[in-house]
C-alpha positions as CSV (number, residue, x, y, z in Angstrom):
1,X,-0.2,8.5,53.4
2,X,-1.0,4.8,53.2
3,X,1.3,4.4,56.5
4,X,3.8,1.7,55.1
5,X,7.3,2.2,55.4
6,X,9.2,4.1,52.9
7,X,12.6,2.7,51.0
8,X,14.6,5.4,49.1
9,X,16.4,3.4,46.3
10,X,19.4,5.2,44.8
11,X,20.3,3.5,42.2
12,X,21.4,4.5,38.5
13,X,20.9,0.6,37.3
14,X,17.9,0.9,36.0
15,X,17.3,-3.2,35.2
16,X,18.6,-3.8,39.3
17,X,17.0,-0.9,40.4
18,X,13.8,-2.3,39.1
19,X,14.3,-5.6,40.5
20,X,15.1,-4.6,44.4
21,X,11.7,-2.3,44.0
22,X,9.3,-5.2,43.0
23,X,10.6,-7.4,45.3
24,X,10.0,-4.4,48.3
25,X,6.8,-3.4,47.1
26,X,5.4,-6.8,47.2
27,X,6.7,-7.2,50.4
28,X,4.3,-3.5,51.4
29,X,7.3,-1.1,51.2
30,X,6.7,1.9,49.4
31,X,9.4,2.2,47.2
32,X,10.9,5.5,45.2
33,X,14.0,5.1,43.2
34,X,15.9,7.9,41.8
35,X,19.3,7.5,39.5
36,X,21.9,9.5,40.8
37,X,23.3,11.4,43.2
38,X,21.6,14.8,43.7
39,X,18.4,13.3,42.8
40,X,18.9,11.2,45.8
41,X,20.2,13.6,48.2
42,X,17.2,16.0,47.1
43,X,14.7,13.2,47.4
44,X,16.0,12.4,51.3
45,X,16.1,15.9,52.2
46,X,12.2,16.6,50.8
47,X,10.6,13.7,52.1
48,X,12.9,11.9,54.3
49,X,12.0,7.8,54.0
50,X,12.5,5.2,57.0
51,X,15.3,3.4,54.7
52,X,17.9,4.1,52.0
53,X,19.9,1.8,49.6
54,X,22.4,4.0,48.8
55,X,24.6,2.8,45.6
56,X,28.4,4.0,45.9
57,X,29.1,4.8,42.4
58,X,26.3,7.0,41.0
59,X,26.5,9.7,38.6
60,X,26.5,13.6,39.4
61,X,27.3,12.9,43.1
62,X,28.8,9.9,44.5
63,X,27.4,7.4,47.1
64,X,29.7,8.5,49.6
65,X,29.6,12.2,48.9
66,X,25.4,11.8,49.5
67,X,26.4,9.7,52.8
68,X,28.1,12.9,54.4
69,X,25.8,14.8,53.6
70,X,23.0,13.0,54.8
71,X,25.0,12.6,57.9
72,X,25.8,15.8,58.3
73,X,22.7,17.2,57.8
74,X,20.7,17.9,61.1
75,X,17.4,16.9,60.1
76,X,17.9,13.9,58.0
77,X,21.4,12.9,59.7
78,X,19.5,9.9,61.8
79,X,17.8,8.1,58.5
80,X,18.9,4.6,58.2
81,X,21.5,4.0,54.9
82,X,21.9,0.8,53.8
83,X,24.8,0.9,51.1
84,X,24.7,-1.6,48.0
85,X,28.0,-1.7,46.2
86,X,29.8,-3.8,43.2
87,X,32.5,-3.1,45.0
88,X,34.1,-5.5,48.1
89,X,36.9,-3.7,49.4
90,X,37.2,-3.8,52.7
91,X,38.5,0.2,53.0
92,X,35.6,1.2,51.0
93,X,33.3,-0.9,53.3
94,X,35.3,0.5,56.4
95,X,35.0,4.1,55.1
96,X,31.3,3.6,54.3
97,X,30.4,2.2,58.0
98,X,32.9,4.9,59.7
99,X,30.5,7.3,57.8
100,X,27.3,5.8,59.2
101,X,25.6,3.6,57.0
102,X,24.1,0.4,58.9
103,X,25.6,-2.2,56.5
104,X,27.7,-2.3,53.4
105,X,26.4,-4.7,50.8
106,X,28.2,-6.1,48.1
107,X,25.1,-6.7,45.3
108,X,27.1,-9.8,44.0
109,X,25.9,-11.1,47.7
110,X,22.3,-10.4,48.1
111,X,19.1,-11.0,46.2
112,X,16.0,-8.4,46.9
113,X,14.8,-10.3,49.5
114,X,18.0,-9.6,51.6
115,X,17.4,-5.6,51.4
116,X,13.7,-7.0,52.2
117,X,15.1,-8.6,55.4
118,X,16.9,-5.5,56.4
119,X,14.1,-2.8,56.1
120,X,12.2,-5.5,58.6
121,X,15.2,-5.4,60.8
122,X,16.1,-1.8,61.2
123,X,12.0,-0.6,61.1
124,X,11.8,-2.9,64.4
125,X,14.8,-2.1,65.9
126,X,12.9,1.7,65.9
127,X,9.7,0.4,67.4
């Protein structure tokens, strides 16, 4: 292992997806992205990463259904889950945070260097 940090991308947009992992790996992240739900859920529970971006509507297994269980899982229930949404509901955003994710993101908002900005802030915040 190289020793950089590691962002899990969930993401089933494969054009944004794409976008958000350029911009991280040029910034030193190693980036994985899977497209949906249970790929993502297995990929955190194999090889847990520092951060997730965790899309809420994913196919096969929703973002919030893969946010319990990542929470409620013992041995990856502490990783850090960013979650990127079309969405701007304030319940949803409520419901998400309640759940544990650090910050609710509404991708009409942010441009990759945001999600950038945030690994740097939450991989400090552990040192």
């Amino acid at each position: 292992m190289d020793g950089a940090t590691s962002v899990l991308l969930i993401e089933d947009d494969e054009e944004l997806a794409e976008l958000y992992r350029l911009r991280l790996s040029a910034d030193g992240y190693r980036v994985s992205v899977v497209p949906d739900g249970v790929s993502g859920l297995a990929a955190v529970s194999e090889a847990p990463p520092d951060v997730v971006f965790l899309d809420v509507r994913l196919p096969r297994l929703s973002g919030i259904e893969v946010l319990e269980q990542i929470r409620s899982t013992a041995t990856i229930s502490d990783t850090p889950v960013f979650v990127l949404s079309n969405y701007g509901e304030p319940e949803l955003r409520d419901r998400c945070l309640e759940l544990g994710a650090v910050d609710y993101l509404v991708k009409a908002d942010v441009v990759p260097a945001t999600l950038a900005e945030r690994v740097k802030q939450v991989t400090e915040a552990a040192r």
